[in-house]
BADREN-205226 format. One record per atom (N, C-alpha, C): residue in one letter; x, y, z. Coordinates in pm, whole numbers, plus 50000, padded with zeros to 5 digits. Atoms other than C-alpha are relative to their C-alpha. Layout:
<recs>
AXYZ...
</recs>
This chain:
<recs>
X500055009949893X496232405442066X499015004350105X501084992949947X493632404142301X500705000750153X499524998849846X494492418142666X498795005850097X501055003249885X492832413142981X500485014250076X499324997549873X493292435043283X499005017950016X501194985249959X492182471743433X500235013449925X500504989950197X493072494743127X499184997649925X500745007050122X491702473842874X498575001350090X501224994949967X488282476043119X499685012349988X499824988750050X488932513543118X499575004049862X500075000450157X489322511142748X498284995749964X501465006150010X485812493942723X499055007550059X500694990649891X483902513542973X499955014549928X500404987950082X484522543242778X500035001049924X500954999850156X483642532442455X498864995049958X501065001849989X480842519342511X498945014550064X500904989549996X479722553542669X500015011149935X500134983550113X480892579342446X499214992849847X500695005150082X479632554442163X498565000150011X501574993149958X476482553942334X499375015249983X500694983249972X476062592442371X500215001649863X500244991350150X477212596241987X499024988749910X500635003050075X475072571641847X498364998650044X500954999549948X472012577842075X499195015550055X500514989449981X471892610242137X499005010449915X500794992050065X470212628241863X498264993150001X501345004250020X466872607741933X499644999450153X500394993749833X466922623642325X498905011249917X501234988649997X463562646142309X500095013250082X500384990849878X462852682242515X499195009849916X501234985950036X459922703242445X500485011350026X499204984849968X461332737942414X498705008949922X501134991850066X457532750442289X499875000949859X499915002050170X456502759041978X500675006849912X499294995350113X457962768641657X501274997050038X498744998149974X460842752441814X500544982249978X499775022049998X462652713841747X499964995650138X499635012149875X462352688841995X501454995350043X499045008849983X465332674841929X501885005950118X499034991849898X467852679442242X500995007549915X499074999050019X470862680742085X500175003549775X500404995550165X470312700641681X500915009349964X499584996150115X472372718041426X499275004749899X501064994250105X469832736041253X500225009549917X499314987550053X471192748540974X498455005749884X500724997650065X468222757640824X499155012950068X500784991649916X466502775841096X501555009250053X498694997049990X470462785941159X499785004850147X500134999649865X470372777641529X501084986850029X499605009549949X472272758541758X499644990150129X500515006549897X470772734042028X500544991250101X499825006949937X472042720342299X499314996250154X501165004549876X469562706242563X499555015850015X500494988249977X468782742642704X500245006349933X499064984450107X471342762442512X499535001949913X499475003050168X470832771242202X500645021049998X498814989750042X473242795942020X499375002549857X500374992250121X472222820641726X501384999149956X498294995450071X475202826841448X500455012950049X499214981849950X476072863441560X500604995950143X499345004849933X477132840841836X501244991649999X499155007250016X479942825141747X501284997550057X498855001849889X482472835642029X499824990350125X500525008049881X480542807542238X501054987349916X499515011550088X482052783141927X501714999950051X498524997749954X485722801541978X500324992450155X499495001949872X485212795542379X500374989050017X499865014350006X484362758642329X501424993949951X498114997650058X487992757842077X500725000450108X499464996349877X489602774542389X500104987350070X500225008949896X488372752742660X500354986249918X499155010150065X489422721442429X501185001849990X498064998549972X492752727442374X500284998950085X499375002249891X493462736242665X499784987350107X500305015649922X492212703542829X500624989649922X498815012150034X494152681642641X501495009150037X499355000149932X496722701642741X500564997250110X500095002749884X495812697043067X500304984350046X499755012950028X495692661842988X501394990950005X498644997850035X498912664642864X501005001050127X499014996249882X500482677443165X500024991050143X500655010249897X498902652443386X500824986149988X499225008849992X499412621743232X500324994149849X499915004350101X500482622242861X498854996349884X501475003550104X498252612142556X498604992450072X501455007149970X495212601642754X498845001049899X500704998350109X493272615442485X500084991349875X499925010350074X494582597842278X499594985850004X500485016149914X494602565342450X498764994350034X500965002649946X491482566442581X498295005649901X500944991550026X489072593042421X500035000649810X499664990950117X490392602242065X498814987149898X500795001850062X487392591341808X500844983349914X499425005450122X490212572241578X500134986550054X499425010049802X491322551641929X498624985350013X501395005649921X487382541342038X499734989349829X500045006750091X486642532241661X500584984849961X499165011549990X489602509541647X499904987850031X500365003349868X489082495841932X499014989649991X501305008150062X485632484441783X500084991349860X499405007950138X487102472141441X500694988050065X498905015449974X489452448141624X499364993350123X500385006649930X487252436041890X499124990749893X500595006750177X485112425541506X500674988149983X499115007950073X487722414641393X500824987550102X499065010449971X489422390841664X498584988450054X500945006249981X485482376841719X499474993349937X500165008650137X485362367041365X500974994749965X498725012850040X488812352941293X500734995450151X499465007049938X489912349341618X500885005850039X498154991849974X493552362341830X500874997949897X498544998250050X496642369041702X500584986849933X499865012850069X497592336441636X499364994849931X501285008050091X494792324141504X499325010249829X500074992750173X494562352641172X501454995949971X498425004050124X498292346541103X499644990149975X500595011250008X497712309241119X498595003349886X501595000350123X494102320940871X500405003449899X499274990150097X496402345140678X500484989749923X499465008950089X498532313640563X499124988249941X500735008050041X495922294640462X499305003149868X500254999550124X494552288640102X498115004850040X501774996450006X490402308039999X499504987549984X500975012550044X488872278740129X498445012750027X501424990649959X484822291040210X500324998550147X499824993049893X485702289740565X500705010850017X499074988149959X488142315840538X499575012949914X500764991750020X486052335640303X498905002649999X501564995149877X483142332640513X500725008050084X499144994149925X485402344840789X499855018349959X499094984950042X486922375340606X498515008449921X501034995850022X483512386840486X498915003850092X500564992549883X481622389740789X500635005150046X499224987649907X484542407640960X499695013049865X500334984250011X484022433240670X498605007049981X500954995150002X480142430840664X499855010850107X499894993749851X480612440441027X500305013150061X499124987149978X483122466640978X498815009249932X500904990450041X480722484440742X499065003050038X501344996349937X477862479940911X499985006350125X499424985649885X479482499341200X500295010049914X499654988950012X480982523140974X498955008349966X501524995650068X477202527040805X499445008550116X500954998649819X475602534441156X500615015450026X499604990149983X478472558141219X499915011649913X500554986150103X477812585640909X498714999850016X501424997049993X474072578140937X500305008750133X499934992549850X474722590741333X500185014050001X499264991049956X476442620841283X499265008349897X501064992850075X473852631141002X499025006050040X501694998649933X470892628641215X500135011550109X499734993949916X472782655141440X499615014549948X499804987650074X472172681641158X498185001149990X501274993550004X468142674441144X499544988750068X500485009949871X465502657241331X500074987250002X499205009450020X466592624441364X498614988149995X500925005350050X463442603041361X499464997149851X500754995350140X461962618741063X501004998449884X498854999550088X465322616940887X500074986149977X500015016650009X465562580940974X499014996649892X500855002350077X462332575440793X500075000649911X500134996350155X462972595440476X501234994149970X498715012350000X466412575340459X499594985549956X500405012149994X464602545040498X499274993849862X501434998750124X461632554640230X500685007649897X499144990750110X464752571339991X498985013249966X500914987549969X462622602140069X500895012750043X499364990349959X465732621240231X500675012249872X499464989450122X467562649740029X501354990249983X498975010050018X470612636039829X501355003650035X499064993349921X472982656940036X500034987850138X499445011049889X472332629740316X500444992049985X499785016050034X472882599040151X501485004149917X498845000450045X476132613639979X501085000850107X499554998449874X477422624540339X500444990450090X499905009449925X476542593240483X500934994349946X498885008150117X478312573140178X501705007750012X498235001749944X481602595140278X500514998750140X500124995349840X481402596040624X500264980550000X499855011049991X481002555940603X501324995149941X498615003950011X484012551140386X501345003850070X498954995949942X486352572740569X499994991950166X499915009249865X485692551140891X500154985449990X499845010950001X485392517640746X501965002149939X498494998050056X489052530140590X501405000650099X499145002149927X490612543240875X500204993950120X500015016249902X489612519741146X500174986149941X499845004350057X489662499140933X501244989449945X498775004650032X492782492340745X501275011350002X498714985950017X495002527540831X499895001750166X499844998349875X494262521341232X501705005050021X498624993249912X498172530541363X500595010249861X499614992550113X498792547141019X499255016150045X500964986049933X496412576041161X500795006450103X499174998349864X498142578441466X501995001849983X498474995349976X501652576841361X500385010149928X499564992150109X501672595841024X499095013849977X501084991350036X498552615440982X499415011250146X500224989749898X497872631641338X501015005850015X498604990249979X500022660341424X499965000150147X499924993049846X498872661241814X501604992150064X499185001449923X501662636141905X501715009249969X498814988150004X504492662141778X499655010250036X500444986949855X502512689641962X500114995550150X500015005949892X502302670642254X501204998850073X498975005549931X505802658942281X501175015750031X499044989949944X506802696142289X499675009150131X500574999449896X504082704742547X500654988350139X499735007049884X505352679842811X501225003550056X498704995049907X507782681443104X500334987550056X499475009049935X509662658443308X498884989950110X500815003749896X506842654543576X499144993149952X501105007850023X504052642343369X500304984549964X499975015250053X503212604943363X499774997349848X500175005950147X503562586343098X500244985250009X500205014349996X503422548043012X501944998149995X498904999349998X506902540243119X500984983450013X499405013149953X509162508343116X501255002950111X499174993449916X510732509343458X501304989749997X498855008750082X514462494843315X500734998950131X498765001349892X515932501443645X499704988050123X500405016849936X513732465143769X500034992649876X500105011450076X513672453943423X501474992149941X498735000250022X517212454143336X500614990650095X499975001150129X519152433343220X498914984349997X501145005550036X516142414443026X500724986249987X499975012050072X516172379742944X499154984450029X501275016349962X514072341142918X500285001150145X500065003249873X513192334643240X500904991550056X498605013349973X515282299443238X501285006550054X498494993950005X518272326543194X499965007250105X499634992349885X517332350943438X500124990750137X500265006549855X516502323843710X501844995850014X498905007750007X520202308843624X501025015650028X499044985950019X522022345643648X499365002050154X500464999249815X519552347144016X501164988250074X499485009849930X521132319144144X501524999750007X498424999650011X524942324644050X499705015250089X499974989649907X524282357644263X500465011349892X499554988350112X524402381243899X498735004450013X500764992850015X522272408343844X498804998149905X500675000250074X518972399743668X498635008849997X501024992749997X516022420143562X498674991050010X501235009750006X512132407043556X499705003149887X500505005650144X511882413243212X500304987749917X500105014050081X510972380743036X500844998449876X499924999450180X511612392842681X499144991849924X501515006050061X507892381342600X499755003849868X500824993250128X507292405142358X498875002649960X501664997349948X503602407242529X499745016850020X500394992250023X503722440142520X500235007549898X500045000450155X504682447842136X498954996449964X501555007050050X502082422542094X498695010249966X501494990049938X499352446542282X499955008249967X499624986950029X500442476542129X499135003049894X500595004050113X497952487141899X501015009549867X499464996050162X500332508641668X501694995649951X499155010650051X503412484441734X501575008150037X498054991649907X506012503041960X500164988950133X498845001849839X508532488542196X500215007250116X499714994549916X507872504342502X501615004450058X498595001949934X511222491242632X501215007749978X499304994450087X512802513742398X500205014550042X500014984749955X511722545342597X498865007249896X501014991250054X509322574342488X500034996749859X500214998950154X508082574242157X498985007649932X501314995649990X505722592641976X499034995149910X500895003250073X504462566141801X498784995050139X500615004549949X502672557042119X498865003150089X500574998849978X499752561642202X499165003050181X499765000849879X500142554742584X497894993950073X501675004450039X496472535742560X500124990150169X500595008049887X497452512142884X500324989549984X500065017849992X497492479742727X501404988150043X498795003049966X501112474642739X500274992950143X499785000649841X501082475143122X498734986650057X501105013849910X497752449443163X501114989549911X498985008650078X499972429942889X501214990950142X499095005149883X503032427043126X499694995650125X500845001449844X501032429043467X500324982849963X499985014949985X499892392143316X501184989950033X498595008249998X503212377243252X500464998550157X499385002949861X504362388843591X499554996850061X500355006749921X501832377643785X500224979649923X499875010450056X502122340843565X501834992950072X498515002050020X505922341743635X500535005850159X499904998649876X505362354544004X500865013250057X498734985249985X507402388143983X498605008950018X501354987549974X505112420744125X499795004449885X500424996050123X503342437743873X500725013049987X499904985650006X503902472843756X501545001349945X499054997350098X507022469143541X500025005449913X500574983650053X505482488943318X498995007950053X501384992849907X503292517943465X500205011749924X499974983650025X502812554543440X500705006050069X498494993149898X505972570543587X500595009649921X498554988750039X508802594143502X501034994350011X498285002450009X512172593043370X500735002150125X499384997249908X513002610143664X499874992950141X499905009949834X511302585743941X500854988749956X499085010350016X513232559543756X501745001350065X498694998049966X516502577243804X500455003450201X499954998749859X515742589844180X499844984550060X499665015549924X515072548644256X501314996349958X498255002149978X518422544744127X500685000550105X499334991649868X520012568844324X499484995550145X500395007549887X518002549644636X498595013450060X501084988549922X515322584144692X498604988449928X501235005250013X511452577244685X499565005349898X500644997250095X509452583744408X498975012150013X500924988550011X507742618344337X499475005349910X500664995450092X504692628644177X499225008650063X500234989249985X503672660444136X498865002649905X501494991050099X499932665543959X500045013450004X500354987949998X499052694244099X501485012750010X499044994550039X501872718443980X499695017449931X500294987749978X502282756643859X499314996749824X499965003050123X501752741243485X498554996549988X501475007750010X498372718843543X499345011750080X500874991049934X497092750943780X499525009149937X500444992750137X497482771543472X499214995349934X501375005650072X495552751343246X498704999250079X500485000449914X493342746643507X498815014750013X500694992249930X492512779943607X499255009149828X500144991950166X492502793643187X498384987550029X501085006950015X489682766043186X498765004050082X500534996049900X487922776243437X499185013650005X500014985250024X488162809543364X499005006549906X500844995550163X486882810343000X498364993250062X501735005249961X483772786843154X498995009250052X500444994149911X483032811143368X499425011149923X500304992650088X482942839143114X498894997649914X500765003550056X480912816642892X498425001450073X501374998149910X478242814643140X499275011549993X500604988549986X478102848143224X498945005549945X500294994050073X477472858242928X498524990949966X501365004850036X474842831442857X498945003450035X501234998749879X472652837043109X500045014349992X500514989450030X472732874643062X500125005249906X500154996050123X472222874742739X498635007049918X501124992350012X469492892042563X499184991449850X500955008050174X466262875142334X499585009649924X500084990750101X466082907242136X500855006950023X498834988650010X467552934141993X499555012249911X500614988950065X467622969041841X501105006049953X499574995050031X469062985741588X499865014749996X500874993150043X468743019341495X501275012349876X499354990150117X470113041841171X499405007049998X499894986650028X470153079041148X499415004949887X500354999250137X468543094740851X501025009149984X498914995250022X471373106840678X499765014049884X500764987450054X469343136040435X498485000149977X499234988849920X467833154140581X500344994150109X499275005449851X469543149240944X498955002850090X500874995349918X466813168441098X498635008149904X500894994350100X463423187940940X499545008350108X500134995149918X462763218841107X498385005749982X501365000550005X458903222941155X499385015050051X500424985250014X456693257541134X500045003750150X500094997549856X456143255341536X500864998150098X498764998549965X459553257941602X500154988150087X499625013949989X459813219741664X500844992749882X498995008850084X462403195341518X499724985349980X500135011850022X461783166041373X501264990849959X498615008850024X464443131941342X499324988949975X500655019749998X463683100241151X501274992350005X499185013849964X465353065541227X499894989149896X500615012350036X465153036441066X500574986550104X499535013249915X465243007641332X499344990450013X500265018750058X465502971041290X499774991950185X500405003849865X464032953741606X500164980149941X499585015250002X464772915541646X499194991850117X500885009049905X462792889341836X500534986049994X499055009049968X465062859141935X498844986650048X500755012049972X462402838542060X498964995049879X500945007650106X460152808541884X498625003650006X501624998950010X456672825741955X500065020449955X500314982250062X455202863141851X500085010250175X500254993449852X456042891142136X499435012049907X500484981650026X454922928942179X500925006550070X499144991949923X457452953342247X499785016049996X501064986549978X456702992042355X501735008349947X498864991450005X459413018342211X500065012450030X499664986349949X460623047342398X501565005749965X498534992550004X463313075142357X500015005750126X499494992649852X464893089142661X501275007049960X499014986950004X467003120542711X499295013149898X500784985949994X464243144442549X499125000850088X501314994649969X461663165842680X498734991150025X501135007849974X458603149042831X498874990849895X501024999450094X456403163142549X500524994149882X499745001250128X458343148342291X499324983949944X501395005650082X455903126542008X501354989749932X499335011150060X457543091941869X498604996349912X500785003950124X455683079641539X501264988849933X499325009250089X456363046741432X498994995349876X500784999850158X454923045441012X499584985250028X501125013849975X452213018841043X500074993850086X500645006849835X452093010741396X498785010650051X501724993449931X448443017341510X499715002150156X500155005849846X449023002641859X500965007050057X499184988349900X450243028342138X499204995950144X500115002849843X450693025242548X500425014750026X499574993249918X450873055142682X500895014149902X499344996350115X452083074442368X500854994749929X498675010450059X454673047042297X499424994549891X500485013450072X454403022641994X500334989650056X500085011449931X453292988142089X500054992349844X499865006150127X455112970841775X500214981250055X500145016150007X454072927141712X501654998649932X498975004750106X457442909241586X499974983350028X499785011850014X457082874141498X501244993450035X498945006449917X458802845041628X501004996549888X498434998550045X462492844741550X499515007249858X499884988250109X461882871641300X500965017150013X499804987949997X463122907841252X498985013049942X500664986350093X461162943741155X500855004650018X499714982950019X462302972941028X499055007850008X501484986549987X460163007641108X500995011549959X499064985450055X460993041840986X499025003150149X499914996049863X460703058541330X499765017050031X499864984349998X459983097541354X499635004750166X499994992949806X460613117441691X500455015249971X500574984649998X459143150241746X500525011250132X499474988849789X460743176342025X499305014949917X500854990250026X457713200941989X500515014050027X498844984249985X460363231042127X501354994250008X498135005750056X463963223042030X500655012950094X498934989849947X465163256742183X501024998850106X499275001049895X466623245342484X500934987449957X499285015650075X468243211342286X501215012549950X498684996950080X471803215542207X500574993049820X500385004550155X472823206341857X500064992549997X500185014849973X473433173141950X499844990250119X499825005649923X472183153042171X499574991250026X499655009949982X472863124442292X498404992350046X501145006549935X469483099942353X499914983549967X500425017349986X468383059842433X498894994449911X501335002950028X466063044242220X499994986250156X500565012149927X464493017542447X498954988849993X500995008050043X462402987442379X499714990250091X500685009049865X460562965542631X498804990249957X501045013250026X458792933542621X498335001950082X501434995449906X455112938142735X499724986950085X500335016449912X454982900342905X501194997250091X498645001649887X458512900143081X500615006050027X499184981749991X459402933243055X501355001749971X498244995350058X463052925242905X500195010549922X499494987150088X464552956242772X501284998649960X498884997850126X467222962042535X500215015949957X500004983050046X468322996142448X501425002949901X499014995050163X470693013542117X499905015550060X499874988450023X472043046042136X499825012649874X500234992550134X472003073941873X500405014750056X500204985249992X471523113341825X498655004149960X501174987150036X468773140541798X501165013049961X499134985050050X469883168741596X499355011949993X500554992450018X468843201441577X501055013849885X499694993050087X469523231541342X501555006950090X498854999449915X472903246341429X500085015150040X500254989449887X472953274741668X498735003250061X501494997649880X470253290241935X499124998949865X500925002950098X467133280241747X498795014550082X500664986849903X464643315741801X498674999949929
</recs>
């Protein structure tokens, strides 16, 4: 049924913009230089990167993926504690879809009345004209939607094209083809079947909540006892107790997965809103205030009983928690982003020999270390050890290029080297048998450094 009022705008308003951002976003542009995609928002599993406008995330990153996990949950919790399934209601993918199937569908056959009324009617060609554009319609949304969520994995232009010119790989077009049926299916024809049987959040949910949080509520202690208007006006007038519920059945109607508010909590319900623009109408039609159904508590119902005022409590020790865990982990995330490092350095020990003790009573130690270059263009980085002797000689095997005695080793963009590494302490005598030293590696253009620990070994006792 179709309902008017300031949910149902709600409802609209934000499916039209998260629809927007998921079916428009992957063909946002940002020059991030070269050897690098354009495309804001990429999944590159090929280049095995992650992009988001500035961000992007390497795989050895993947506690940024966990944080994101984190910070979700806990916001529908938060959600949760606030004012019940809003997520659901408002946000949840299955919800917005829906949402878009049956606005299709009541534009091609028409309201509520008007498909039952189509339903009983014999396949003339109006009615399977009808029932054919509502499912060209449906598919050609659900089409749109798997192409969308494809183009998120590579550049989305160019993808479009080879799609277009059956040029793409046949990993897209099988993706798309399930990605399209599972939406024309469950928006489709399994809309409240999703929601009542197949999601698990509303039996998580209903053990997460407390007394305080709103929820879509029928307030029984104005609606009570229900009945036709004719009846209640005739029960007003003898001076008996009547409620302002009609017994319309306008908000059943509105319901999209077909609960009786009136009935009290449920968890088939979604708590989407419509219920309440539903009734609003009636009562303003029928001249009774609105808000017979709203977002309340069991418990403001029972305190208007009892004759106290109504109390709501958002901000609480429950929503401050979620709250501050959210907050918290963001904060961490950041940190870490922003002082994170575009290279890196390994370095392995040679494990025989450990050390090679040289005629001029110097000690030699090779390495083998793996140097990493995080960015999309070619740098130069200079490698030093620290914690020997001044005089001590670093030799990296086929680096030609030296600063200062250092090697000045090239590493291509987003690449890695390996070097076998040899470091010379021309008098060992004063070196203990192990000790402790930094390699260090430094960018010659921004001077970022990165540094790995290790050992220098020497022969074991005073060396003479």
């Amino acid at each position: 049924m179709a309902v008017h009022g300031t949910f149902r705008k709600i409802k609209w308003t934000l499916l039209f913009i998260t629809l927007g951002i998921y079916y428009f976003l992957p063909f946002i542009r940002l020059d991030r230089g070269p050897n690098a995609p354009s495309q804001a928002v990429l999944v590159d599993l090929e280049g095995r990167r992650g992009y988001f406008f500035f961000i992007e995330i390497w795989p050895q990153e993947v506690y940024y993926i966990t944080g994101l996990l984190i910070i979700a949950s806990v916001t529908l919790f938060l959600m949760n504690a606030v004012a019940g399934r809003l997520w659901c209601g408002y946000l949840c993918p299955q919800t917005v879809w829906t949402d878009l199937f049956l606005f299709i569908e009541r534009k091609v056959e028409g309201d509520r009345r008007a498909r039952i009324a189509l339903d009983k009617q014999p396949w003339t060609f109006s009615r399977v004209r009808k029932c054919a554009t509502k499912h060209f319609l449906w598919l050609m949304v659900a089409w749109w939607t798997g192409g969308a969520l494809v183009l998120y994995f590579s550049d989305a232009p160019t993808l479009v094209y080879n799609l277009a010119t059956l040029q793409a790989p046949v990993v897209a077009y099988v993706w798309i083809g399930i990605l399209t049926a599972t939406t024309y299916l469950l928006a489709g024809h399994m809309r409240e079947q999703v929601c009542i049987y197949m999601c698990p959040w509303p039996r998580i949910q209903a053990a997460l909540t407390d007394e305080q949080a709103l929820n879509v509520t029928y307030r029984w202690d104005r609606g009570e006892p229900r009945g036709s208007l004719k009846h209640n006006k005739a029960l007003e007038l003898q001076g008996l107790p009547a409620g302002d519920c009609v017994d319309c059945y306008q908000c059943l109607h509105a319901c999209p997965t077909g609960v009786d508010i009136r009935k009290g909590a449920q968890l088939d319900c979604i708590q989407c809103g419509l219920c309440i623009d539903a009734c609003d109408a009636v009562m303003q039609k029928v001249g009774k205030p609105s808000g017979l159904i709203a977002y309340d508590t069991d418990e403001n119902i029972e305190r208007r009983v009892e004759g106290k005022d109504s109390v709501y409590k958002i901000v609480r020790g429950r929503t401050v928690a979620y709250a501050a865990i959210i907050v918290g982990v963001s904060a961490i995330m950041l940190t870490a982003l922003l002082t994170r490092d575009y290279a890196g350095i390994s370095v392995l020990h040679d494990r025989n020999p450990i050390y090679v003790s040289l005629s001029d009573k110097g000690v030699r130690n090779g390495y083998t270390v793996r140097l990493l270059n995080k960015r999309t263009h070619e740098r130069h980085f200079m490698l030093h050890v620290e914690g020997l002797p001044a005089d001590t000689e670093i030799t990296a095997v086929g680096i030609e290029d030296s600063f200062a005695g250092r090697p000045v080793i090239a590493i291509g963009p987003d690449r890695t080297r390996e070097l076998r590494v040899l470091v010379v302490v021309p008098d060992a005598r004063e070196l203990a048998e192990s000790t402790s030293i930094t390699f260090r590696l430094t960018e010659s253009v921004m001077g970022e450094v990165v540094t790995t620990e290790d050992y220098f070994k020497v022969p074991r006792g005073e060396m003479k």
